[in-house]
C-alpha positions in Angstrom: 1.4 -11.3 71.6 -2.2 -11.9 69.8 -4.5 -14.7 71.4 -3.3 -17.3 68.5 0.5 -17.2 69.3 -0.4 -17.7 73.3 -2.2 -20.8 72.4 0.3 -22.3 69.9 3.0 -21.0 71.9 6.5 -19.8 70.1 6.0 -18.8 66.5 8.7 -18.9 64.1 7.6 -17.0 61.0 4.9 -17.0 58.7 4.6 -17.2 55.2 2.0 -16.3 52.1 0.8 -19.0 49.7 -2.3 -19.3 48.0 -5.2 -20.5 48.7 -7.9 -22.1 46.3 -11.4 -22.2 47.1 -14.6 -23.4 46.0 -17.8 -22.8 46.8 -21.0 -24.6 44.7 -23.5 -22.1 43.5 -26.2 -24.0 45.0 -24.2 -24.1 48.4 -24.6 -28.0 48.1 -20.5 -28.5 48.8 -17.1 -26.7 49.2 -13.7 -27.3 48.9 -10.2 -25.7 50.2 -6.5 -26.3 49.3 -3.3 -25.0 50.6 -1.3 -26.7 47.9 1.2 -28.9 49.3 -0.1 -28.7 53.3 -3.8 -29.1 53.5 -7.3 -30.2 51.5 -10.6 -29.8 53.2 -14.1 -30.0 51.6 -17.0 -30.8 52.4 -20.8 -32.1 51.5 -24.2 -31.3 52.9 -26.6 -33.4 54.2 -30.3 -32.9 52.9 -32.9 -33.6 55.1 -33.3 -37.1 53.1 -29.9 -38.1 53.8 -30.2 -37.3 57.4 -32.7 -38.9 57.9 -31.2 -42.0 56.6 -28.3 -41.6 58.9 -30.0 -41.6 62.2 
């Protein structure tokens, strides 16, 4: 059994579905989907906006 399936304990299949991704060209932000289960992206910081945050 693989180090993933000891962790999440019994696993009970596994399926393929597609994943879209984005990546900016300027590597300024990113974006995922799994249609239907999960969205993730996200946005960098500059050092301006950092700044203004702390």
């Amino acid at each position: 059994m693989g180090i993933f399936a000891e962790l999440a304990g019994q696993v009970r299949g596994g399926e393929f579905v597609p994943i879209e991704f984005d990546l900016a060209d300027d590597l300024a932000h990113w974006r995922a989907e799994i249609r239907g289960k999960v969205k993730a992206f996200a946005d960098n910081l500059s050092a301006r906006d950092a700044f203004r945050w702390a």
